[in-house]
PDB file with one MODEL, atoms N, CA, C and O in Angstrom:
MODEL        1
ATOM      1  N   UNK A   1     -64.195 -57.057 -57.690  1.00  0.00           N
ATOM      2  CA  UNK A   1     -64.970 -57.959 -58.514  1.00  0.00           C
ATOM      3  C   UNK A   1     -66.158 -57.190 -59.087  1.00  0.00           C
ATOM      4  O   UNK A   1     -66.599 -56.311 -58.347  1.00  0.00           O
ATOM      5  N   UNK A   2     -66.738 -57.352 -60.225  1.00  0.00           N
ATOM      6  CA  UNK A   2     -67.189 -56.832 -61.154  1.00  0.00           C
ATOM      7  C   UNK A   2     -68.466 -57.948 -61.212  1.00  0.00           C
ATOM      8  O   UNK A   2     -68.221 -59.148 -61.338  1.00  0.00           O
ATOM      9  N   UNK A   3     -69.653 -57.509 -61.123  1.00  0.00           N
ATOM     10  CA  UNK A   3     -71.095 -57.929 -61.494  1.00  0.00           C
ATOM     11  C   UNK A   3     -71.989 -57.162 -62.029  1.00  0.00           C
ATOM     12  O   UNK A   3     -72.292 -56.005 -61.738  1.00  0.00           O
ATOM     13  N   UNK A   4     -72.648 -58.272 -63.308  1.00  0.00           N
ATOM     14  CA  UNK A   4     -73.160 -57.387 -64.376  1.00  0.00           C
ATOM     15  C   UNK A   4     -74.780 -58.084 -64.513  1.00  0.00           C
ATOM     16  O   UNK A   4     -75.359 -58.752 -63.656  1.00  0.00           O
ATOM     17  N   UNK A   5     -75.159 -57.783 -65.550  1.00  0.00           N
ATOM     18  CA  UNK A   5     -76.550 -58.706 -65.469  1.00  0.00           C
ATOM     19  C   UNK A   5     -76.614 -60.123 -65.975  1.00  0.00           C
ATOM     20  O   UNK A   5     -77.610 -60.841 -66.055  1.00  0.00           O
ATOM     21  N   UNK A   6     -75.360 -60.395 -66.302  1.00  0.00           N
ATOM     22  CA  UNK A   6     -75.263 -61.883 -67.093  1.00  0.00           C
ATOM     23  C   UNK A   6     -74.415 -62.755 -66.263  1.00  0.00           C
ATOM     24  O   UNK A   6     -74.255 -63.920 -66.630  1.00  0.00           O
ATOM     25  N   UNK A   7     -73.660 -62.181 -64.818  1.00  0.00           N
ATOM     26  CA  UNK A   7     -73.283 -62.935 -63.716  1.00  0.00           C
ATOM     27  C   UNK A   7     -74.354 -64.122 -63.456  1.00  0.00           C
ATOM     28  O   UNK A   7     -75.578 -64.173 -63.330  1.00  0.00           O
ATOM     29  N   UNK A   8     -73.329 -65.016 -63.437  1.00  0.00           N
ATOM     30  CA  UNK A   8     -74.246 -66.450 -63.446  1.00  0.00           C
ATOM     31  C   UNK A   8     -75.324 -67.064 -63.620  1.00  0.00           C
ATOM     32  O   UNK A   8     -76.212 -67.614 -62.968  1.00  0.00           O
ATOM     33  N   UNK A   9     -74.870 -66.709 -65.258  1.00  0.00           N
ATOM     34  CA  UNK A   9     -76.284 -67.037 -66.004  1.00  0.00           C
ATOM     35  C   UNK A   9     -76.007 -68.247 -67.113  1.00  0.00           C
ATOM     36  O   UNK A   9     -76.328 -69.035 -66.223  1.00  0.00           O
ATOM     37  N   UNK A  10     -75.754 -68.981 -68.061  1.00  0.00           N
ATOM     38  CA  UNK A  10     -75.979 -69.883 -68.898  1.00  0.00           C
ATOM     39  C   UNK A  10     -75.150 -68.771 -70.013  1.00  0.00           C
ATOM     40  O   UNK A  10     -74.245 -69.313 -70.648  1.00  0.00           O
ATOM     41  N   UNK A  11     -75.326 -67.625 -70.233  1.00  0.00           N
ATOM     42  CA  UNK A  11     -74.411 -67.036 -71.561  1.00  0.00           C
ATOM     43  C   UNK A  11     -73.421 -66.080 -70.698  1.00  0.00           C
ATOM     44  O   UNK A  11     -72.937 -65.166 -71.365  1.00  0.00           O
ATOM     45  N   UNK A  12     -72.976 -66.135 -69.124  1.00  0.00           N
ATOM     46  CA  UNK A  12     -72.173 -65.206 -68.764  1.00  0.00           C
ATOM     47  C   UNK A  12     -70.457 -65.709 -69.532  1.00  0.00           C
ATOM     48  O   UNK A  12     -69.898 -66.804 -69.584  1.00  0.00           O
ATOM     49  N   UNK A  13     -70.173 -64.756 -69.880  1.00  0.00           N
ATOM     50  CA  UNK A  13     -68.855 -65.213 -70.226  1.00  0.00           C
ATOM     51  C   UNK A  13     -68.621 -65.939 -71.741  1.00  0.00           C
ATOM     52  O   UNK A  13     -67.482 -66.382 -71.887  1.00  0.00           O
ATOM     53  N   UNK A  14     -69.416 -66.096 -72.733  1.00  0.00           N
ATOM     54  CA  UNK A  14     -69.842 -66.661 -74.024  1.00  0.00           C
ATOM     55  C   UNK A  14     -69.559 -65.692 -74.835  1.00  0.00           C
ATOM     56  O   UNK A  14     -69.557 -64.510 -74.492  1.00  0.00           O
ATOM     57  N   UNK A  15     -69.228 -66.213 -76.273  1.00  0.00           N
ATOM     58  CA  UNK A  15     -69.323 -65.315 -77.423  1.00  0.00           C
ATOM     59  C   UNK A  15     -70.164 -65.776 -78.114  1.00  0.00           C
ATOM     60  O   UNK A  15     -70.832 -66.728 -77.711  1.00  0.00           O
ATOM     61  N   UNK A  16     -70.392 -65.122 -79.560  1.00  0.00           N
ATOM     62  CA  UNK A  16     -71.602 -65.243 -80.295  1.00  0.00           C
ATOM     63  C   UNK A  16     -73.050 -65.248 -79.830  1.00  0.00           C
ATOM     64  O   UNK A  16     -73.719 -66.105 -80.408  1.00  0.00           O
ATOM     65  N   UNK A  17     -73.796 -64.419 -78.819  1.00  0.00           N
ATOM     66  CA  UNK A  17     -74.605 -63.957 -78.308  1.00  0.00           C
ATOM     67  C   UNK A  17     -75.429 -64.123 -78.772  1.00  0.00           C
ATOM     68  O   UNK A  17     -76.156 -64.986 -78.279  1.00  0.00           O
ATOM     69  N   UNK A  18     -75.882 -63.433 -80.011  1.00  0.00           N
ATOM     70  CA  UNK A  18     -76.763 -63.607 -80.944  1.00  0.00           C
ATOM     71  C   UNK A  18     -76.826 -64.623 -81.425  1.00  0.00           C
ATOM     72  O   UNK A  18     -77.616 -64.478 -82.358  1.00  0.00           O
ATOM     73  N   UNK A  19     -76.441 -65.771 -81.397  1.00  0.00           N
ATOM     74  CA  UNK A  19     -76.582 -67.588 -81.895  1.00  0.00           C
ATOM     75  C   UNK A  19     -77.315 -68.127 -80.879  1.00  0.00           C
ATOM     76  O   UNK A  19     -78.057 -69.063 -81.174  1.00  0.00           O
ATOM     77  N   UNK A  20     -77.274 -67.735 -79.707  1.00  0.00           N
ATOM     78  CA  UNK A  20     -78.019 -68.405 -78.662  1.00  0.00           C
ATOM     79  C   UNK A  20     -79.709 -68.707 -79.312  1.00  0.00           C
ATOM     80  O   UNK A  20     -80.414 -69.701 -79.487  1.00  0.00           O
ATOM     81  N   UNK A  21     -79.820 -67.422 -79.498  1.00  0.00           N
ATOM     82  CA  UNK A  21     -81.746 -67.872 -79.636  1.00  0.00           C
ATOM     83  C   UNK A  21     -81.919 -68.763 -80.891  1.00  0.00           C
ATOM     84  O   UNK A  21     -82.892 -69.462 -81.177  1.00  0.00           O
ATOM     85  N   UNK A  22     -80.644 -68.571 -81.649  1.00  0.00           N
ATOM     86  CA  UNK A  22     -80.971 -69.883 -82.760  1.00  0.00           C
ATOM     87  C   UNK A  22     -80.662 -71.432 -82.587  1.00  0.00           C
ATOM     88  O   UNK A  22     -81.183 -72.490 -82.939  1.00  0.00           O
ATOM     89  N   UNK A  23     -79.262 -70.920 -81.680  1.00  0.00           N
ATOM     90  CA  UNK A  23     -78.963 -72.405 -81.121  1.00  0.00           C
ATOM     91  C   UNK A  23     -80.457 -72.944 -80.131  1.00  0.00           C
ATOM     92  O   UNK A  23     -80.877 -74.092 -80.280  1.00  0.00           O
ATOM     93  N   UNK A  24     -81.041 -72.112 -79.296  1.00  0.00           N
ATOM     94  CA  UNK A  24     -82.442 -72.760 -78.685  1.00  0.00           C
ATOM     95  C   UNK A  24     -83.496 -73.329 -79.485  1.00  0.00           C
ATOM     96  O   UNK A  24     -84.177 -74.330 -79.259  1.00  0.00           O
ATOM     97  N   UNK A  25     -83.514 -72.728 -80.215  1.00  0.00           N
ATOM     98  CA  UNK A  25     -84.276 -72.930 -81.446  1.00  0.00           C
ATOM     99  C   UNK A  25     -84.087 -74.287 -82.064  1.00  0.00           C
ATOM    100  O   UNK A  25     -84.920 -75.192 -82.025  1.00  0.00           O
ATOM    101  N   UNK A  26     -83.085 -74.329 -82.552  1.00  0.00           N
ATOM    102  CA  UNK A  26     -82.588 -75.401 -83.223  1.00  0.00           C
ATOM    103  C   UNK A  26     -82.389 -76.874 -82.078  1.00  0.00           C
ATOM    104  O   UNK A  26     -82.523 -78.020 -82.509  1.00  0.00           O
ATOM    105  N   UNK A  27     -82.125 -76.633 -80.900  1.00  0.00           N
ATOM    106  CA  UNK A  27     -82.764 -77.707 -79.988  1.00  0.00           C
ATOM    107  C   UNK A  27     -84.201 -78.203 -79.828  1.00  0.00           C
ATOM    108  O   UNK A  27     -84.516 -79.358 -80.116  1.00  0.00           O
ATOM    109  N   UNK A  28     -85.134 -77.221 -79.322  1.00  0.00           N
ATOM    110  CA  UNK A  28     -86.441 -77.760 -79.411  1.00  0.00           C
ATOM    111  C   UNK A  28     -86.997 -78.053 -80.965  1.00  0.00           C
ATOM    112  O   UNK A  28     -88.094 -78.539 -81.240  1.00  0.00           O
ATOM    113  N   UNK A  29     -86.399 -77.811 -81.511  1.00  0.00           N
ATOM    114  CA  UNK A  29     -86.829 -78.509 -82.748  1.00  0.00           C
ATOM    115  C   UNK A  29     -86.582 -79.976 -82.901  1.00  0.00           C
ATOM    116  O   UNK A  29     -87.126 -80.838 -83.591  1.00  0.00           O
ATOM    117  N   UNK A  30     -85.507 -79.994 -81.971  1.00  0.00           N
ATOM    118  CA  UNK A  30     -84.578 -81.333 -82.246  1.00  0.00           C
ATOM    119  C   UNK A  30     -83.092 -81.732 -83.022  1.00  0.00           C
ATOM    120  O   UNK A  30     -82.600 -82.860 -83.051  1.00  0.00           O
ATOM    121  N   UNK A  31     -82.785 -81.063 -83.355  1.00  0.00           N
ATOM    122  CA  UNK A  31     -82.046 -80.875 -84.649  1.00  0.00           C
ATOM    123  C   UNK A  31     -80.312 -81.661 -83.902  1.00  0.00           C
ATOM    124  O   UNK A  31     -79.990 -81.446 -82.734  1.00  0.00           O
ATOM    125  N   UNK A  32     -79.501 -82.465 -84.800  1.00  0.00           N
ATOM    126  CA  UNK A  32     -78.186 -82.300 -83.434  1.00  0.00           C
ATOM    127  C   UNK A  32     -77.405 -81.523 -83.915  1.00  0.00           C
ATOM    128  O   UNK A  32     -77.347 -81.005 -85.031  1.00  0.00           O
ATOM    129  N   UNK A  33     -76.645 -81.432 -82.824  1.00  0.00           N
ATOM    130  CA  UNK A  33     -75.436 -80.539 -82.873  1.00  0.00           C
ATOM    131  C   UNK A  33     -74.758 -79.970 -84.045  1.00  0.00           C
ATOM    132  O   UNK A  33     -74.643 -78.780 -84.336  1.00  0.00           O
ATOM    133  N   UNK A  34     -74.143 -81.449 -84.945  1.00  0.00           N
ATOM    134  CA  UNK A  34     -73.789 -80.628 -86.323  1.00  0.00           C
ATOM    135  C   UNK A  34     -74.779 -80.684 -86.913  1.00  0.00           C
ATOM    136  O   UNK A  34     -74.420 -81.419 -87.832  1.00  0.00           O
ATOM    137  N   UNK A  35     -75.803 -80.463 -87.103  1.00  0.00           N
ATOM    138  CA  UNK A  35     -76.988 -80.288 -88.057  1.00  0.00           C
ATOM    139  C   UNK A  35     -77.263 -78.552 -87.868  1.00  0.00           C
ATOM    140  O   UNK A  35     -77.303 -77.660 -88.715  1.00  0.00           O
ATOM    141  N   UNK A  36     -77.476 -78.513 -85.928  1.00  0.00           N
ATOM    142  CA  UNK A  36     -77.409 -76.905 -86.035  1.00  0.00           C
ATOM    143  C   UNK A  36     -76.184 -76.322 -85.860  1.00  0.00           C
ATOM    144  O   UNK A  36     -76.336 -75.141 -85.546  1.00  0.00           O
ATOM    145  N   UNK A  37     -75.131 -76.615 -85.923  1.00  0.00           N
ATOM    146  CA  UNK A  37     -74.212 -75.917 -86.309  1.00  0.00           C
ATOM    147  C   UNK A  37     -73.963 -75.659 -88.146  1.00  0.00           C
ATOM    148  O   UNK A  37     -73.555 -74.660 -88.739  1.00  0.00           O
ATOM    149  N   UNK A  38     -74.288 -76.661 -88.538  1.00  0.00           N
ATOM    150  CA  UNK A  38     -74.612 -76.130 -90.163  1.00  0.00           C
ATOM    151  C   UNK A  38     -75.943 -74.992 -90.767  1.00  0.00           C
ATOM    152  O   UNK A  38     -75.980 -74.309 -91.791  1.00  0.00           O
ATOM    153  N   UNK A  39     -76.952 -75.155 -89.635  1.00  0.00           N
ATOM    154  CA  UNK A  39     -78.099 -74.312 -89.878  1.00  0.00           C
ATOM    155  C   UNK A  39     -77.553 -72.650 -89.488  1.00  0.00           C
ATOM    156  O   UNK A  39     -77.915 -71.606 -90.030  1.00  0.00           O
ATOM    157  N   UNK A  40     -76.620 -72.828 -88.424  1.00  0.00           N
ATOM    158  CA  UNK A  40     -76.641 -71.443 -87.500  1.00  0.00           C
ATOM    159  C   UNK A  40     -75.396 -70.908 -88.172  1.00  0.00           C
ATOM    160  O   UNK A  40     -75.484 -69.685 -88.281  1.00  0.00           O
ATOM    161  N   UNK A  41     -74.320 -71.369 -88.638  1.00  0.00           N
ATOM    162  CA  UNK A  41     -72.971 -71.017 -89.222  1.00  0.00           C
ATOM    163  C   UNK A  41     -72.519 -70.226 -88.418  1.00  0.00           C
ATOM    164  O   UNK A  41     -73.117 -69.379 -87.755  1.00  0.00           O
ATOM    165  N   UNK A  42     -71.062 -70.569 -88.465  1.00  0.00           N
ATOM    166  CA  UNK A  42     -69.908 -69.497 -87.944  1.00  0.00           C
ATOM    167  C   UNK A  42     -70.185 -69.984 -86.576  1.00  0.00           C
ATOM    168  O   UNK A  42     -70.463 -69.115 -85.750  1.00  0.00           O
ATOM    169  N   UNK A  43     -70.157 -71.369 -86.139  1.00  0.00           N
ATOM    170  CA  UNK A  43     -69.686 -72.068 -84.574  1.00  0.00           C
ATOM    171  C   UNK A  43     -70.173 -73.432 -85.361  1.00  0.00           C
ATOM    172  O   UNK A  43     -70.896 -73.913 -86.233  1.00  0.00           O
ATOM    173  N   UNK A  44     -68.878 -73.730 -84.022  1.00  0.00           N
ATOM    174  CA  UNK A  44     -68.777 -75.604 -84.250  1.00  0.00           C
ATOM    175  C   UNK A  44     -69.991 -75.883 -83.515  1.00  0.00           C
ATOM    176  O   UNK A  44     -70.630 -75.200 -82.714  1.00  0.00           O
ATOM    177  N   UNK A  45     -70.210 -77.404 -84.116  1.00  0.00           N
ATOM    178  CA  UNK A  45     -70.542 -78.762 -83.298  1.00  0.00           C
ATOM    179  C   UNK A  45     -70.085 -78.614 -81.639  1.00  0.00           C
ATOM    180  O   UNK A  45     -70.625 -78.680 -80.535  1.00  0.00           O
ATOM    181  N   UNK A  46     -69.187 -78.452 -82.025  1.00  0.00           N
ATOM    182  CA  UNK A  46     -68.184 -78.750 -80.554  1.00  0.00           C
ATOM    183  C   UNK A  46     -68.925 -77.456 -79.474  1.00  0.00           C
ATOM    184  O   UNK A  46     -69.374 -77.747 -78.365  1.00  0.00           O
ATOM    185  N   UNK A  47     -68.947 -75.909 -80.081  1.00  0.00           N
ATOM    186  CA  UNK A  47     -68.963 -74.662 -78.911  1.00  0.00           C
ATOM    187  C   UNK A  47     -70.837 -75.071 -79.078  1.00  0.00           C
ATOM    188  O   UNK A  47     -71.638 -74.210 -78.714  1.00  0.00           O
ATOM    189  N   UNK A  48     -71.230 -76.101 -79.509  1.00  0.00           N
ATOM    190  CA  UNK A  48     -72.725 -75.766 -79.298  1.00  0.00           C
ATOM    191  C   UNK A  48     -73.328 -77.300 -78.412  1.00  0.00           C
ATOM    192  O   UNK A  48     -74.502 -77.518 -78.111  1.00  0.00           O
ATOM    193  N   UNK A  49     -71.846 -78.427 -78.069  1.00  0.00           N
ATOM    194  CA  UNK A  49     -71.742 -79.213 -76.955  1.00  0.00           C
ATOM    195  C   UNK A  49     -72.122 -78.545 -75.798  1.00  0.00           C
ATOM    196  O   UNK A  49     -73.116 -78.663 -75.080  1.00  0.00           O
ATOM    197  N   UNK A  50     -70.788 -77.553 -75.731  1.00  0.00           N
ATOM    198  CA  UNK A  50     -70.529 -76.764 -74.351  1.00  0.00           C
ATOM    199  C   UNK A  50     -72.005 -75.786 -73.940  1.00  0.00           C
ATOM    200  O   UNK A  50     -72.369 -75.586 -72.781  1.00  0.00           O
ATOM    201  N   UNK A  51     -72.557 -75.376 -74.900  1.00  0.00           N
ATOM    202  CA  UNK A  51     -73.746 -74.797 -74.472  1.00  0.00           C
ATOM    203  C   UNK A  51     -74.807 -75.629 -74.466  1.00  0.00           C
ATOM    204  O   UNK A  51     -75.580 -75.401 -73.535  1.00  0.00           O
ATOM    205  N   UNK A  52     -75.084 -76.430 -75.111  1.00  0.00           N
ATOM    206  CA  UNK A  52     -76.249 -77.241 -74.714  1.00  0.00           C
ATOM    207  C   UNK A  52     -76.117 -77.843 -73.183  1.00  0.00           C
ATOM    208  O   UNK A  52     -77.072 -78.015 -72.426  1.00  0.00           O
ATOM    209  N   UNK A  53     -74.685 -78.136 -72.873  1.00  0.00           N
ATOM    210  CA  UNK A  53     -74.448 -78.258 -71.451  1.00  0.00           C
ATOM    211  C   UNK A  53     -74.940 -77.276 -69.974  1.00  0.00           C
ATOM    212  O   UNK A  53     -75.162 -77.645 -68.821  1.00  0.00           O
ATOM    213  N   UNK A  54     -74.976 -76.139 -70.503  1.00  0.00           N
ATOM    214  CA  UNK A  54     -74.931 -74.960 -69.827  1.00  0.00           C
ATOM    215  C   UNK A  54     -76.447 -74.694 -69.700  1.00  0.00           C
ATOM    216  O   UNK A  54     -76.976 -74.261 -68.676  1.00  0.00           O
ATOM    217  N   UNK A  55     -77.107 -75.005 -70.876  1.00  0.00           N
ATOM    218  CA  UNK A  55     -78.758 -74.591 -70.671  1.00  0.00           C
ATOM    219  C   UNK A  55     -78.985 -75.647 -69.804  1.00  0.00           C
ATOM    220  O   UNK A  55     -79.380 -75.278 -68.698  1.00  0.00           O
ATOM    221  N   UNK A  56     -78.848 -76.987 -69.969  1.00  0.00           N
ATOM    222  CA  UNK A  56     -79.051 -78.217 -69.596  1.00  0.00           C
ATOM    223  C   UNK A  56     -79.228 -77.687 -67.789  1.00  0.00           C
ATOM    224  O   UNK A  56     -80.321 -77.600 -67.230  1.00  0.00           O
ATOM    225  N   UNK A  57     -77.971 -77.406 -67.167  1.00  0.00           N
ATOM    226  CA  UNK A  57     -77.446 -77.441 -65.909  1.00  0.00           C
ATOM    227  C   UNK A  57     -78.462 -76.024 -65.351  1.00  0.00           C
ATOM    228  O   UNK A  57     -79.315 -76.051 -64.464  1.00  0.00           O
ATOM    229  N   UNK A  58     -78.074 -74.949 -66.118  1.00  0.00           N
ATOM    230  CA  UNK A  58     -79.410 -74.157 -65.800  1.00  0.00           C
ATOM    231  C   UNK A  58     -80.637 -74.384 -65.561  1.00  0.00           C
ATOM    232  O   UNK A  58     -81.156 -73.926 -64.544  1.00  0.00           O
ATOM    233  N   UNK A  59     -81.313 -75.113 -66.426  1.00  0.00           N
ATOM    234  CA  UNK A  59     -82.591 -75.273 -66.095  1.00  0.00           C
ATOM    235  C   UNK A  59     -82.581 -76.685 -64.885  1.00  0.00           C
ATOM    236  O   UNK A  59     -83.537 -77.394 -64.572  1.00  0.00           O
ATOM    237  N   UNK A  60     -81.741 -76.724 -64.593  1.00  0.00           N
ATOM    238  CA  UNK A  60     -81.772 -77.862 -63.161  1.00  0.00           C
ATOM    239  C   UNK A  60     -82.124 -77.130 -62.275  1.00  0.00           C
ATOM    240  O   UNK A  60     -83.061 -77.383 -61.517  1.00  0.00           O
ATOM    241  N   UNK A  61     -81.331 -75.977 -62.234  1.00  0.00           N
ATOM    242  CA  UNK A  61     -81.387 -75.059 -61.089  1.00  0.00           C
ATOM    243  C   UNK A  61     -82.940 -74.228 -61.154  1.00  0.00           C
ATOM    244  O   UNK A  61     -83.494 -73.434 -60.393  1.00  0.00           O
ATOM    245  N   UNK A  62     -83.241 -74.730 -62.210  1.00  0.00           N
ATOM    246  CA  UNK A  62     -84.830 -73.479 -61.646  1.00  0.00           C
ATOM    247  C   UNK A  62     -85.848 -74.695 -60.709  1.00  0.00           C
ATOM    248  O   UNK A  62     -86.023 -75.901 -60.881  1.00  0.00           O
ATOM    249  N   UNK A  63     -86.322 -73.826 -59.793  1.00  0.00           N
ATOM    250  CA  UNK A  63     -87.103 -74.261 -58.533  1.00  0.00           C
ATOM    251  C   UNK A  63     -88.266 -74.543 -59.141  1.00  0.00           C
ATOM    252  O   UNK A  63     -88.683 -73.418 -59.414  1.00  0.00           O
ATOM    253  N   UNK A  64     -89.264 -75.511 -59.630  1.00  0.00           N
ATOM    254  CA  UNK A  64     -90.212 -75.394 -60.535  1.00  0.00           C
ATOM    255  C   UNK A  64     -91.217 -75.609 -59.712  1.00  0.00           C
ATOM    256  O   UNK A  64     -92.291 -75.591 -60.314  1.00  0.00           O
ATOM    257  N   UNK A  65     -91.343 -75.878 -58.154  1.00  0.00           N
ATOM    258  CA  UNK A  65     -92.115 -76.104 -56.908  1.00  0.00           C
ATOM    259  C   UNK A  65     -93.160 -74.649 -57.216  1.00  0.00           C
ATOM    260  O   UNK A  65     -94.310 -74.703 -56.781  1.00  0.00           O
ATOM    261  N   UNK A  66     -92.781 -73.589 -57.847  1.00  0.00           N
ATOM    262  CA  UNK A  66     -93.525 -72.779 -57.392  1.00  0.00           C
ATOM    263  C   UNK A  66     -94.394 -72.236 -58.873  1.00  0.00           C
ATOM    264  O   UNK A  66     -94.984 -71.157 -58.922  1.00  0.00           O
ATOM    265  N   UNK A  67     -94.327 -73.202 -60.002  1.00  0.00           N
ATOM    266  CA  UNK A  67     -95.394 -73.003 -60.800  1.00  0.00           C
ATOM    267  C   UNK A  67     -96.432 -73.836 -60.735  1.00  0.00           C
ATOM    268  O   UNK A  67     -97.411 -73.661 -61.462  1.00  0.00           O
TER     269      UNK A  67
ENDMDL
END
C-alpha cells in the first residue's frame, strides 16, 4: 500500500485539482452548484455535488476544541 501526502484528505483520489480553489471560492461566495459549475467550466453540477460533500465531511472532522 502506497501513501502520499493527499492520503485522506478531501482531494485524495480527485481530478481537476486546480478547480478546487475555485470551486472553494465559488462556495463562500455562495454561488450554487450550477452557477459554479458555469463560472469554473470543464466540470458538472453533479462532480461539484460530490465535492462539496467531501469538504463538508472534512471539516467535521477538524477538532476545533483547540482554537
Amino acid at each position: 500500500m502506497t501513501f502520499i501526502d493527499l492520503t485522506n484528505t478531501a482531494i485524495h483520489r480527485t481530478r481537476y485539482l486546480n478547480k478546487w480553489t475555485k470551486f472553494i471560492e465559488r462556495m463562500i461566495e455562495g454561488y450554487s452548484l450550477r452557477k459554479s459549475a458555469n463560472l469554473i467550466g470543464g466540470i458538472t453540477h453533479v462532480t461539484l455535488f460530490y465535492r462539496r460533500h467531501k469538504i463538508l465531511s472534512s471539516l467535521k472532522q477538524i477538532d476545533i476544541s483547540n482554537f
